[in-house]
C-alpha positions as CSV (number, residue, x, y, z in Angstrom):
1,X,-2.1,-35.8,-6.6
2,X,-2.6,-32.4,-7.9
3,X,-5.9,-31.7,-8.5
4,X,-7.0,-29.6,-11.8
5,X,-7.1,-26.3,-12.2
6,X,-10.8,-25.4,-11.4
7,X,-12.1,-24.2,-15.0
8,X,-15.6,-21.5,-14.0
9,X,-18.2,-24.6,-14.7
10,X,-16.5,-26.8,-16.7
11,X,-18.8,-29.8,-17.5
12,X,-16.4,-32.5,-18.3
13,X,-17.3,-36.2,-17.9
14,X,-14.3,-36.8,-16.0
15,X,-15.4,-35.0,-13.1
16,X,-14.0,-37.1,-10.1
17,X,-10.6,-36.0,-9.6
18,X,-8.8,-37.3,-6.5
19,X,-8.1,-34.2,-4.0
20,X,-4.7,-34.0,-1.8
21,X,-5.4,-33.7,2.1
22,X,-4.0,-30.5,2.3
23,X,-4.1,-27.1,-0.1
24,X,-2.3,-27.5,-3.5
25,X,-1.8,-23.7,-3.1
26,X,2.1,-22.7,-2.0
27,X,1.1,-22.3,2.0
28,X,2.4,-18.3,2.1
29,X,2.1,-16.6,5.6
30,X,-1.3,-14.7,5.1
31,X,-1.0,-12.9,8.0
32,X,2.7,-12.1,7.2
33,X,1.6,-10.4,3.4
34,X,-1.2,-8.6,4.6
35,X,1.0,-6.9,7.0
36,X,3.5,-6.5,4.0
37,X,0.6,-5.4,1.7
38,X,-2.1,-3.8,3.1
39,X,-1.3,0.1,4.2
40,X,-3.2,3.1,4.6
41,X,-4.2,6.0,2.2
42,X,-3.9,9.2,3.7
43,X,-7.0,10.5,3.3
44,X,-9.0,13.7,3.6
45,X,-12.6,14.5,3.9
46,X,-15.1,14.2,1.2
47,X,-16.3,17.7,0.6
48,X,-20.6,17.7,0.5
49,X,-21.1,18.7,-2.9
50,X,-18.5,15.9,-4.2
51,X,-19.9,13.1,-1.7
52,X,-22.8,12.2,-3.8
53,X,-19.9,10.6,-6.6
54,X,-18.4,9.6,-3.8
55,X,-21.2,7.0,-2.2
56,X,-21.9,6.0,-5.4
57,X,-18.8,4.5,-6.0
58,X,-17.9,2.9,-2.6
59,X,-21.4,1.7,-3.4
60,X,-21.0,0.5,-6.6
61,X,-17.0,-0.8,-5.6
62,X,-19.1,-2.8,-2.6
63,X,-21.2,-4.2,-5.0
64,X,-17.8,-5.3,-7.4
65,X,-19.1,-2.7,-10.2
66,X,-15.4,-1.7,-11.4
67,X,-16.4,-0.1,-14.3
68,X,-19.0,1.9,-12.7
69,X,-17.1,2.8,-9.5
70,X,-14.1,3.9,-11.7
71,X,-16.9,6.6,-13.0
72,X,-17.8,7.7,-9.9
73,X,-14.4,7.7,-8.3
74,X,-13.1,10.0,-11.4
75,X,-15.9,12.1,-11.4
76,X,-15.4,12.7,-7.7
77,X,-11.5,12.7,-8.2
78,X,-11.8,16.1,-11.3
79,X,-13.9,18.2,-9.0
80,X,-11.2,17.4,-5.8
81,X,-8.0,16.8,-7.5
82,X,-6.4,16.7,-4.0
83,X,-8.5,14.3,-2.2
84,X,-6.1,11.1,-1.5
85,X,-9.5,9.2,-0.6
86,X,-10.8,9.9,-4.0
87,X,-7.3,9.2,-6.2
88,X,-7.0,5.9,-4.1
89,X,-10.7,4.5,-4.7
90,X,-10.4,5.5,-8.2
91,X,-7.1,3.6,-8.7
92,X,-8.2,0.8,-7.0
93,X,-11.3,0.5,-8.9
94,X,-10.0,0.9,-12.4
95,X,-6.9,-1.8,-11.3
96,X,-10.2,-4.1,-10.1
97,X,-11.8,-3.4,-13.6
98,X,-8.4,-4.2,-15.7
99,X,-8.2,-0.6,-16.8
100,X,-4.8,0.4,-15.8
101,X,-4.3,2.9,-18.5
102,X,-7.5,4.9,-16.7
103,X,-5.4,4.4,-13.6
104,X,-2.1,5.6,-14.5
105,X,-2.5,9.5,-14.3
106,X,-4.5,9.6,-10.9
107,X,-2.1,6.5,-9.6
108,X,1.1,9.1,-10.8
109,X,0.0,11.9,-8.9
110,X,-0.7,9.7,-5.6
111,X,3.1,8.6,-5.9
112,X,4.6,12.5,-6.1
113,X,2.5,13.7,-3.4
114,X,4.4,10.8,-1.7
115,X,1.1,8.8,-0.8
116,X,1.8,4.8,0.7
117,X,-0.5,3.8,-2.4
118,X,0.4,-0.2,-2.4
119,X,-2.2,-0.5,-5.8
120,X,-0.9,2.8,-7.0
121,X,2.9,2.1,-7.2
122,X,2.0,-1.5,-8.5
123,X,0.0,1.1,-11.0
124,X,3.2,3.1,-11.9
125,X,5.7,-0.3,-11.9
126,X,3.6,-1.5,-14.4
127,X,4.0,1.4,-16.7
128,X,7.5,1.5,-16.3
129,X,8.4,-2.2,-16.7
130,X,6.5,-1.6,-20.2
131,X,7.4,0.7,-21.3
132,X,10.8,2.6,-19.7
133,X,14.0,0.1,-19.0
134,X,15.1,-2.5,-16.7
135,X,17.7,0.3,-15.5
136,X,14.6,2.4,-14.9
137,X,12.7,-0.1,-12.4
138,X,15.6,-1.0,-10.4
139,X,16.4,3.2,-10.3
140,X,13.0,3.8,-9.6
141,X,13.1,1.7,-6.6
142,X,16.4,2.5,-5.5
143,X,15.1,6.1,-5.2
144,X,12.8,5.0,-2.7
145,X,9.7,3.9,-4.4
146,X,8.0,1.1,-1.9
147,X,5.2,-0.9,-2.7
148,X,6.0,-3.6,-0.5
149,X,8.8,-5.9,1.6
150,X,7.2,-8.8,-0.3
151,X,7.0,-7.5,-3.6
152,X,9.6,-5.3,-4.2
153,X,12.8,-7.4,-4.5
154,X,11.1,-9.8,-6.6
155,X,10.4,-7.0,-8.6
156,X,14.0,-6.1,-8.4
157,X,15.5,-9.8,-9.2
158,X,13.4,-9.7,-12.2
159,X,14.8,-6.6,-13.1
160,X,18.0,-7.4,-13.2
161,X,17.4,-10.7,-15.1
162,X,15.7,-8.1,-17.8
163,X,19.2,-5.8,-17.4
164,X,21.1,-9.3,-17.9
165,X,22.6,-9.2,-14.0
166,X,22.1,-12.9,-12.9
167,X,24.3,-11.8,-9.6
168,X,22.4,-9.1,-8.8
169,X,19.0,-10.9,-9.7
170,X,19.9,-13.9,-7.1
171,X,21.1,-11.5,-4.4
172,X,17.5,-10.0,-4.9
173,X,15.8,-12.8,-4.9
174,X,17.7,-14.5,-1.5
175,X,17.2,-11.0,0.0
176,X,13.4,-11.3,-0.3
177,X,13.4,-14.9,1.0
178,X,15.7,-14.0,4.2
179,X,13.8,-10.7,5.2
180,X,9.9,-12.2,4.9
181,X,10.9,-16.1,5.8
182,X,9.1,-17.0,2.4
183,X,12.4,-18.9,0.9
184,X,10.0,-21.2,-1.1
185,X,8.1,-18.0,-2.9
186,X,12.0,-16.7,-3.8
187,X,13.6,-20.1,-4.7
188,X,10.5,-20.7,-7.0
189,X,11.1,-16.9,-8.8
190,X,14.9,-18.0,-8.5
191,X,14.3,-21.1,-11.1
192,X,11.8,-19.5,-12.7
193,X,15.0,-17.2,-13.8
194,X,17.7,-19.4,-14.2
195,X,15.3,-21.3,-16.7
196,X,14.4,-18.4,-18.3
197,X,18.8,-17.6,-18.8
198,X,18.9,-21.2,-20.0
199,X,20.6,-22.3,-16.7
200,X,18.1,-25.2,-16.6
201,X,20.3,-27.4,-14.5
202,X,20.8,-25.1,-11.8
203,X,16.6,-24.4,-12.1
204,X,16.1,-28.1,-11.0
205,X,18.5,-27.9,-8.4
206,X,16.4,-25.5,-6.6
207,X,13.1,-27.1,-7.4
208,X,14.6,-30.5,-6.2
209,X,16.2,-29.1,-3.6
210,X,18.4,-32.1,-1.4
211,X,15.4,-34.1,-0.7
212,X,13.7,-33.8,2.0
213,X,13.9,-30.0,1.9
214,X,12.0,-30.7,-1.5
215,X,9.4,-27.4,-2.8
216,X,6.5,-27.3,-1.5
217,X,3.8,-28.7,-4.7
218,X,1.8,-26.5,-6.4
219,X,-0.1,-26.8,-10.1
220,X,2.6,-24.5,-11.7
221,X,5.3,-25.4,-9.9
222,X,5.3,-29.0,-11.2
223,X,4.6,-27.5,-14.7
224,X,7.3,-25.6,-14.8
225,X,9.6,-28.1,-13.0
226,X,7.7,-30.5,-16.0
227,X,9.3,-28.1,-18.4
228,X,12.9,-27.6,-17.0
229,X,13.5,-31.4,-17.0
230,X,11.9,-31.4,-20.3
231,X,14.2,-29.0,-21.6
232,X,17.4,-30.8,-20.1
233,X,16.5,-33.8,-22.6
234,X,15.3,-36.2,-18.9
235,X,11.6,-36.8,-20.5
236,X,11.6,-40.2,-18.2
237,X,12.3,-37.5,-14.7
238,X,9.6,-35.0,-16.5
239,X,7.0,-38.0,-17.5
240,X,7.2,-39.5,-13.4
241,X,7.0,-35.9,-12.6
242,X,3.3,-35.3,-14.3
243,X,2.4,-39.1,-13.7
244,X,2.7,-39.0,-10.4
245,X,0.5,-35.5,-9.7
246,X,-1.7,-35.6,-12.3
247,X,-4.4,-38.0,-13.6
248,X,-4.7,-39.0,-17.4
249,X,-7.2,-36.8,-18.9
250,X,-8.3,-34.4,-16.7
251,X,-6.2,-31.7,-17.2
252,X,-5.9,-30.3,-21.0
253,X,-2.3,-28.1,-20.7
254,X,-1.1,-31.0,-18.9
255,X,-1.4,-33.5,-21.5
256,X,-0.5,-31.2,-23.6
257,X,2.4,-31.2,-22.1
258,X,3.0,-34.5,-21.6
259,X,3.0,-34.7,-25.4
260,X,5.1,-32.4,-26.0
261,X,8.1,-34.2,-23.6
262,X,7.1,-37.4,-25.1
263,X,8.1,-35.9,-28.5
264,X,11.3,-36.6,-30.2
265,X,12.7,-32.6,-30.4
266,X,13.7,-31.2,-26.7
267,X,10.4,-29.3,-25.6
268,X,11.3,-25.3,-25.3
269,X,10.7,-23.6,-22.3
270,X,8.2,-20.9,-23.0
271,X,6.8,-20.5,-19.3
272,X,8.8,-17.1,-19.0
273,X,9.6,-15.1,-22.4
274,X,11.0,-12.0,-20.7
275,X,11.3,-10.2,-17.7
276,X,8.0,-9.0,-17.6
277,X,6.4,-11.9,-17.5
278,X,8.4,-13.1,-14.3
279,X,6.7,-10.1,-12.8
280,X,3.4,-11.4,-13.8
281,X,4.4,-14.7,-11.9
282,X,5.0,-12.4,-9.1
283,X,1.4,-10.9,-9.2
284,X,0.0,-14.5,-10.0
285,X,1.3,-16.1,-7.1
286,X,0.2,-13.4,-4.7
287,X,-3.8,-13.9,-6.1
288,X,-3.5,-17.3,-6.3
289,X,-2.9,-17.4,-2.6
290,X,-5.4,-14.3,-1.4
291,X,-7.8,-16.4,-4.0
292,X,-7.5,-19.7,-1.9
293,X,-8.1,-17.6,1.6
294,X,-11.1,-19.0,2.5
295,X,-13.8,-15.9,3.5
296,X,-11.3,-13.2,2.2
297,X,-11.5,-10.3,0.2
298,X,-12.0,-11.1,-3.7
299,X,-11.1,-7.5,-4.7
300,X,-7.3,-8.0,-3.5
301,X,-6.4,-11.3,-5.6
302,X,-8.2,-10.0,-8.3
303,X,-6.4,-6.9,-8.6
304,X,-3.0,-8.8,-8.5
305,X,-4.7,-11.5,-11.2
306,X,-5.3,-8.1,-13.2
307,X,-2.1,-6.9,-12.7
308,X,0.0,-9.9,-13.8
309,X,-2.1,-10.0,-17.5
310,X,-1.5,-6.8,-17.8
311,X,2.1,-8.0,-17.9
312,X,1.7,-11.0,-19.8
313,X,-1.6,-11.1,-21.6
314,X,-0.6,-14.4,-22.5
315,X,-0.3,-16.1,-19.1
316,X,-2.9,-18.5,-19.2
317,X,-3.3,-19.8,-15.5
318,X,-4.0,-15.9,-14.7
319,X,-7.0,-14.9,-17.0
320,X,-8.5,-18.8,-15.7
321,X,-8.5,-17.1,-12.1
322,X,-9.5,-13.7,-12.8
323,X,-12.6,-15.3,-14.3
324,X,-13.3,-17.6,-11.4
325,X,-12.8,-14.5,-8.9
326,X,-14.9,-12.6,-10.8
327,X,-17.6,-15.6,-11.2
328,X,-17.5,-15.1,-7.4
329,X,-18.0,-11.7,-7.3
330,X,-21.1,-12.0,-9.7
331,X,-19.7,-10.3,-12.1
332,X,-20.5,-13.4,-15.0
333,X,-20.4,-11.1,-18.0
334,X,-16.6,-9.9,-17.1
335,X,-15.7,-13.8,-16.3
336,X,-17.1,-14.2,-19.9
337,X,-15.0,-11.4,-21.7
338,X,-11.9,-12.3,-19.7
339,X,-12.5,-16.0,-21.0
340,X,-12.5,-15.1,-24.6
341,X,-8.8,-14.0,-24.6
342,X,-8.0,-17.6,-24.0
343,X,-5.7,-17.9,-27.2
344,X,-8.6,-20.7,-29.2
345,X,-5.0,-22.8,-30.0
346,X,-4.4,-22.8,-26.5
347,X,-4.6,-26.4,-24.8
348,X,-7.3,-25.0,-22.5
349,X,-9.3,-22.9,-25.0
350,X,-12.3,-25.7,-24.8
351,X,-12.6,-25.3,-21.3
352,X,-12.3,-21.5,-21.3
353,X,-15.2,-21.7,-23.7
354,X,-17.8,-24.1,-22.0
355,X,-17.0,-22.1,-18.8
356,X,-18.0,-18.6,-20.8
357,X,-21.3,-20.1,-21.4
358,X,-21.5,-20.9,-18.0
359,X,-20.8,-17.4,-17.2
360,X,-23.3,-16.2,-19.8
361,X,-25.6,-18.2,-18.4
362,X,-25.2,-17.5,-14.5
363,X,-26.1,-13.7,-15.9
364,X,-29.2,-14.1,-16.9
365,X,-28.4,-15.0,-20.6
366,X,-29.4,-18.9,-21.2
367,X,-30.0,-18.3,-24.6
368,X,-26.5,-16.6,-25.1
369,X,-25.2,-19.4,-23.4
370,X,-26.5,-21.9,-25.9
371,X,-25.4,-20.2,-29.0
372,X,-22.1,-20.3,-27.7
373,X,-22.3,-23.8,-27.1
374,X,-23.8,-24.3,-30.4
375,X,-20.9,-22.1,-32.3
376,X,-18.7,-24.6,-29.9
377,X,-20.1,-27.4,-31.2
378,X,-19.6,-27.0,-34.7
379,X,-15.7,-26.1,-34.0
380,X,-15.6,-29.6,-31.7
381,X,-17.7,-31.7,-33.7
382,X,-16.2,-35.0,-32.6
383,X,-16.2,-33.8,-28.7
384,X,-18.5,-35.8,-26.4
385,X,-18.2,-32.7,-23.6
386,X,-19.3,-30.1,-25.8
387,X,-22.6,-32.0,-26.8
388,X,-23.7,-33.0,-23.7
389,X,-22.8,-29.5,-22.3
390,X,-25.2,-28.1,-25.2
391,X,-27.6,-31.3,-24.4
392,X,-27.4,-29.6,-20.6
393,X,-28.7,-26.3,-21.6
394,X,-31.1,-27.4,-24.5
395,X,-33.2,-29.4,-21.2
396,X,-32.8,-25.9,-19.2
397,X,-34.7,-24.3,-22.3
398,X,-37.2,-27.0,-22.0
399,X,-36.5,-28.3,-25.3
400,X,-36.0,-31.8,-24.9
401,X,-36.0,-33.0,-28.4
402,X,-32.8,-30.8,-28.9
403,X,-31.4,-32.1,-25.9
404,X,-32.3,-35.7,-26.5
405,X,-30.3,-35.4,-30.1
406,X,-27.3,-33.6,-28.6
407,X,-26.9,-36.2,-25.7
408,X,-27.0,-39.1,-28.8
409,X,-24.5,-37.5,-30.2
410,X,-22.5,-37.0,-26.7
411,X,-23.1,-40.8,-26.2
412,X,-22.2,-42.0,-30.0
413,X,-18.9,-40.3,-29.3
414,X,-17.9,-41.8,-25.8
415,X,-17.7,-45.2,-27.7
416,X,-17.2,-47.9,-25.0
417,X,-19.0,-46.9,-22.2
418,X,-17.4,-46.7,-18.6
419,X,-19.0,-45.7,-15.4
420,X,-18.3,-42.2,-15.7
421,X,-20.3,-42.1,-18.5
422,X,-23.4,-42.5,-16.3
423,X,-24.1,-39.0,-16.2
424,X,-25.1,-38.7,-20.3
425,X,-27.8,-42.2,-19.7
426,X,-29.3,-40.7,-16.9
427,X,-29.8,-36.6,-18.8
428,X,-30.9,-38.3,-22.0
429,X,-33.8,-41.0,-19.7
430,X,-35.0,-37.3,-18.6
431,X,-35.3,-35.5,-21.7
432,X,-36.7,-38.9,-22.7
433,X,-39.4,-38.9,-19.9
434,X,-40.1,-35.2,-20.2
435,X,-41.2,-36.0,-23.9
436,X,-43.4,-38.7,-22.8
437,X,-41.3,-41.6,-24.0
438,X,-41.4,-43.9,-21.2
439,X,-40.3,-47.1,-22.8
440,X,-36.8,-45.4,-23.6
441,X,-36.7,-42.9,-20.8
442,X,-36.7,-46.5,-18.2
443,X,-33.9,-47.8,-20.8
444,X,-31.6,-45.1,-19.9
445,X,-32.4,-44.8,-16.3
446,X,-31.2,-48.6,-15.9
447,X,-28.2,-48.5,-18.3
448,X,-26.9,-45.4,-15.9
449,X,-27.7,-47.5,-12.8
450,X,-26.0,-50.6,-14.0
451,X,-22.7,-47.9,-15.2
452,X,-23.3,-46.3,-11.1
453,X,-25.7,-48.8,-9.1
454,X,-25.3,-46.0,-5.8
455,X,-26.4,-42.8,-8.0
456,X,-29.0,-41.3,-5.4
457,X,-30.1,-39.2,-7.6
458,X,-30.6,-42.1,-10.6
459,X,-32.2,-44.3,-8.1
460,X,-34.5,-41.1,-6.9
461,X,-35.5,-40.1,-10.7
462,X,-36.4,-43.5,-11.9
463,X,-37.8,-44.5,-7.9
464,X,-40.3,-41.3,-8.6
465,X,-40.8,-41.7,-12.2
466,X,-42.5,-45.3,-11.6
467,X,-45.0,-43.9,-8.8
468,X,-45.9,-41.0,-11.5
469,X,-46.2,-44.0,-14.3
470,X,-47.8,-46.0,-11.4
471,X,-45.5,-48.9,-12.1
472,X,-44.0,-50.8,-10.4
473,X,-44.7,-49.4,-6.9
474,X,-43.1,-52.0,-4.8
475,X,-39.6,-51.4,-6.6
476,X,-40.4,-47.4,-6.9
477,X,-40.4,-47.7,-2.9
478,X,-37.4,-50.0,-2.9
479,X,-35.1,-47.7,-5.1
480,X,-35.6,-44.7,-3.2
481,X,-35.1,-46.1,-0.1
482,X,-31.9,-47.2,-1.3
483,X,-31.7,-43.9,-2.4
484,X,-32.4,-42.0,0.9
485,X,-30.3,-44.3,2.6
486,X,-27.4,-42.8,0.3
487,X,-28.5,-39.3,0.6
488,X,-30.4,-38.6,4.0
489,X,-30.2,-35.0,3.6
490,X,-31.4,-34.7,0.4
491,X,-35.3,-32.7,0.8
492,X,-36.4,-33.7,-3.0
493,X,-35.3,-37.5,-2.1
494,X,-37.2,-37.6,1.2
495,X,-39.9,-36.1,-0.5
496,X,-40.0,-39.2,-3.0
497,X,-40.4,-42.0,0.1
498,X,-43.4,-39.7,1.3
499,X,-44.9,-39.1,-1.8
500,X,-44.3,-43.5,-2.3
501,X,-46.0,-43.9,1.1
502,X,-48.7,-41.5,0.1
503,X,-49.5,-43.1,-3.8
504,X,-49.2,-46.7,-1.4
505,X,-52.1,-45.6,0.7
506,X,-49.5,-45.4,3.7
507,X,-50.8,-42.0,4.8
508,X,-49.6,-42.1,8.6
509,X,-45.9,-43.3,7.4
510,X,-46.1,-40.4,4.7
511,X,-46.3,-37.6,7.7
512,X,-43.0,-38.2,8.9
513,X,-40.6,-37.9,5.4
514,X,-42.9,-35.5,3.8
515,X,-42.4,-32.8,7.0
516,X,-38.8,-33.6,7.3
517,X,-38.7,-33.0,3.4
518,X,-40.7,-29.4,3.6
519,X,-37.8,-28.7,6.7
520,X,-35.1,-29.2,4.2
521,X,-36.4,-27.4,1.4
522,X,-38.9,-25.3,2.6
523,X,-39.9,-23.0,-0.5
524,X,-40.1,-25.7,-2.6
525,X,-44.1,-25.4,-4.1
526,X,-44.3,-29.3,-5.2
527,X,-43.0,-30.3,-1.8
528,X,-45.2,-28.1,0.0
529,X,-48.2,-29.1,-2.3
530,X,-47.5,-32.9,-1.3
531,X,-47.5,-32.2,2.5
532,X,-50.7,-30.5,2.3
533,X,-52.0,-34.0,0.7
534,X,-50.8,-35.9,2.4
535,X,-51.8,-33.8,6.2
536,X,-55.3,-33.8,4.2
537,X,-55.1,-37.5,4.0
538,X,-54.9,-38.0,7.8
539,X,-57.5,-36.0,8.1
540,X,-55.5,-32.4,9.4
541,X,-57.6,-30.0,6.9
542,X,-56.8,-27.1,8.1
543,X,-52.8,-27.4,8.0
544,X,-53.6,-29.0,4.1
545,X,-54.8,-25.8,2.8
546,X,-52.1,-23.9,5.2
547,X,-49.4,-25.7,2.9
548,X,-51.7,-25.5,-0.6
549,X,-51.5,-21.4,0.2
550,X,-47.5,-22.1,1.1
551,X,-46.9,-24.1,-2.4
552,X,-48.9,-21.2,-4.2
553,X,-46.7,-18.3,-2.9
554,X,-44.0,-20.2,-3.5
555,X,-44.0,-19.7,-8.0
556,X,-45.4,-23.0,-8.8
557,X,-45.6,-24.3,-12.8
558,X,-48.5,-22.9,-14.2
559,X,-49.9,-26.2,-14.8
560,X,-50.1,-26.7,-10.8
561,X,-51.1,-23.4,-9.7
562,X,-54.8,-24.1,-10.9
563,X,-54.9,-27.9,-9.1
564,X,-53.6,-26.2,-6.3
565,X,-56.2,-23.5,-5.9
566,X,-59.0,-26.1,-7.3
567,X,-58.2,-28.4,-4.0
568,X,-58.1,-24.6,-1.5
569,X,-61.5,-24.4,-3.4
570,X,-63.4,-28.2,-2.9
571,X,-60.8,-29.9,-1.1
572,X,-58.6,-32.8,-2.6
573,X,-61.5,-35.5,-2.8
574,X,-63.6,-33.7,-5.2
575,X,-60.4,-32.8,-7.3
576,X,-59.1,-36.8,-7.5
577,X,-62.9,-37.2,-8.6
578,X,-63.0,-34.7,-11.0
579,X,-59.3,-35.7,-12.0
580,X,-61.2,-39.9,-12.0
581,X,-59.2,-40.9,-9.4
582,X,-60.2,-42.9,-6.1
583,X,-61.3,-40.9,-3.3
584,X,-58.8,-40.8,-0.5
585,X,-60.3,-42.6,2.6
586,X,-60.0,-40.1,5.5
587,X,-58.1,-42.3,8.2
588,X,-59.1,-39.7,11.4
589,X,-61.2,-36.5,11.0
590,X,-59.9,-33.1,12.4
């Protein structure tokens, strides 16, 4: 199968998708396009009174600040004009921040003064493809303009499809595939056009190809593929098609789509509208595949994801990447503006949406994040994702009654349950326990254990939530066990069998887990806090208050930090006295 497109923290309940053995991206030569791509910038030295703008913006380009290295680059570029260095990095930087009208002018004068500018003449392409005619692109490159052997008779074919020349289009189009051994990345632009010309039968015979010389499968591919057989009136080819790559309700274009092929009228093929838009595809592809390089440059893809919506502001698939590249670049508050031009009647438009408030979130903002959710939520009433996504954040705020009523309202919604539903039992038994009500808190942790009876972390939570309830102990120990066993890596889980062993009176077998648990997640303050007990337990004082002073440089809650320094003070007998618990009985003194 074809796994989904990865939304930027998506929260779905659906989350287990089957993944194919290998990459679901078109596998492109790497190596082969960054030899095609990549070329130097003639370049000349920074004068001193201009490299203080300069730093600044590699610095702040380094640090993925677009809009701020644009600045600097521009402020660098008016007082040296000249300076290649300085057009370059200012180019590159405005493409990086979607500003490609700030670009034009400095990425202009880089192509007279005949600088190898790859970003630059993608730049001055752009302009030309919007705003001069097809004649003028294919002139402007049979005149010697060069951006690369990969991109530019792609560019070309689409050209010529714009200037009504299918002949010359294909000859393009073959001529890319024959000189860079990419045939797949050209017979994919080569249906792409015929489907666009209305040729739809001629687009599946190259998407087919004669069996086993079958397309390579990527996410678009088979949409488009989807579409073309759609569009020929074979909805039984199209439905085995998606059937067969995708899972039922994971992917929200896709069953759009399948609805729309299951409809009675022939489903219109909409994935290219003009030329332009094949060009887009162009830049698409190319940061779909630098985006999937694992350890690569973000910059690159994201510049090429810029580049093709600036060509097709409506191409859906792109605007979803740029906000995942820039998610990993840290940049959340760009992922967040990008999401927003997700059209709010396109299929994906919920999933753009819960992924902003991710973004939002992962900047700092959890508030913003919740009234987003909350403004979502009034526009998907009747959608179980939204509220349990809001039920999410409302727990991050620490306001458990909100989240407790948004995850009844998540749960009223899913109807019958099914395992996967397991999730929305086990957040609502935490807000529950947080509040203090145990009786329903133990409810939900069992109905999400009988829904998912190997959830480590289920059997962990309700495991640990019995020792602090001090019920049940025996079966406490017994669930997390179970749960280790599952999960022996997990610090927080070992930490629960130590901290059973410890509130068992099983101080010597608490040692073990409970320093295996501090090596795992060493800056943890509760785990650090509960080695110190337990080493002061055995009798090992001194490395007791060693981990209390660990725990307390470590941020604890405020409603630790004063146990903590209470037991540096006394010691932890006098504090289970003061606290009317039994004194621990020192097994060895030292």
């Amino acid at each position: 199968m074809v796994p989904p497109r990865c939304f930027l923290g998506g929260q779905g309940l659906a989350s287990e998708v089957d993944q194919p053995p290998e990459s679901h991206v078109t596998p492109i030569n790497r190596t082969l396009i960054s030899v095609l791509l990549f070329g130097a910038i003639s370049t000349a030295p920074v004068t001193a009174e201009h490299s203080g703008s300069y730093l600044a913006g590699r610095i702040a380009g380094q640090g993925a600040d677009f809009d701020a290295a644009s600045l600097y680059f521009s402020r660098a570029f008016l007082n040296d004009p000249t300076n290649n260095l300085l057009r370059g990095g200012a180019v590159e930087a405005f493409v990086a921040d979607g500003s490609f009208t700030g670009a034009l002018p400095i990425a202009q004068a880089l192509e007279k003064s005949d600088i190898p500018s790859e970003v630059a003449r993608i730049v001055t392409t752009i302009f030309d493809i919007q705003s001069k005619s097809p004649a003028d692109v294919i002139a402007a490159f049979a005149g010697g303009r060069v951006i690369s052997p990969l991109i530019d008779d792609l560019i070309i074919g689409w050209a010529h499809v714009g200037n009504d020349d299918m002949s010359s289009a294909i000859t393009a189009f073959n001529k890319m595939g024959t000189e860079t051994g990419l045939e797949d990345f050209s017979n994919y632009h080569k249906a792409l056009a015929l489907a666009f010309t209305g040729d739809f039968g001629a687009a599946d015979a190259v998407l087919s190809g004669d069996g086993e010389q079958r397309m390579p499968v990527t996410r678009r591919g088979l949409f488009t593929h989807a579409k073309i057989l759609g569009a020929l009136g074979r909805r039984d080819d199209a439905l085995a098609l998606i059937d067969g790559a995708f899972r039922r309700g994971v992917d929200p274009e896709i069953e759009a789509l399948r609805a729309g092929i299951s409809d009675e009228a022939l489903p219109k093929f909409d994935v290219i509208t003009g030329y332009a838009d094949g060009v887009a595809e162009v830049f698409f592809m190319l940061a779909e595949a630098f985006a999937a390089e694992e350890g690569g440059s973000k910059v690159v893809p994201l510049q090429y994801t810029r580049a093709a919506i600036e060509l097709s502001p409506t191409h859906t698939d792109a605007v979803l990447l740029g906000a995942d590249i820039l998610a990993e670049l840290e940049r959340h508050l760009e992922a967040a503006e990008l999401l927003d031009t997700v059209p709010r009647d396109h299929p994906t438009a919920l999933e753009a949406q819960l992924s902003k408030a991710r973004a939002i979130e992962d900047s700092g903002d959890l508030d913003g994040s919740v009234e987003v959710l909350e403004t979502l939520a009034k526009s998907y009433s009747d959608t179980a994702q939204v509220h349990l996504a809001l039920g999410l954040k409302y727990a991050k705020q620490k306001d458990y009654e909100q989240a407790t009523g948004a995850y009844d309202r998540a749960l009223d919604l899913m109807g019958d349950t099914s395992p996967r539903h397991w999730f929305a039992y086990f957040e609502r038994a935490i807000s529950y326990e947080r509040r203090g009500i145990w009786d329903k808190a133990e409810a939900d942790f069992r109905r999400a254990l009988e829904l998912n009876p190997d959830q480590p972390s289920v059997l962990n939570y309700l495991g640990y939530s019995l020792l602090e309830e001090n019920l049940k102990l025996d079966e406490a120990l017994s669930l997390i066990e179970k749960a280790v066993s599952l999960r022996p890596d997990s610090g927080y889980i070992i930490d629960s069998l130590g901290w059973a062993y410890f509130l068992q009176g099983r101080y010597h077998d608490a040692v073990e887990p409970m320093e295996r648990a501090v090596e795992l997640e060493a800056i943890d303050p509760i785990v650090n806090d509960h080695l110190g007990d337990v080493y002061w337990a055995v009798g090992r004082k001194r490395e007791a208050e060693f981990q209390w002073s660990r725990a307390l440089s470590f941020d604890p809650a405020l409603e630790d930090v004063d146990r903590i320094r209470r037991k540096l003070e006394v010691g932890l007998d006098v504090v289970r006295q003061e606290e009317g618990l039994d004194p621990i009985v020192v097994e060895h003194d030292g």
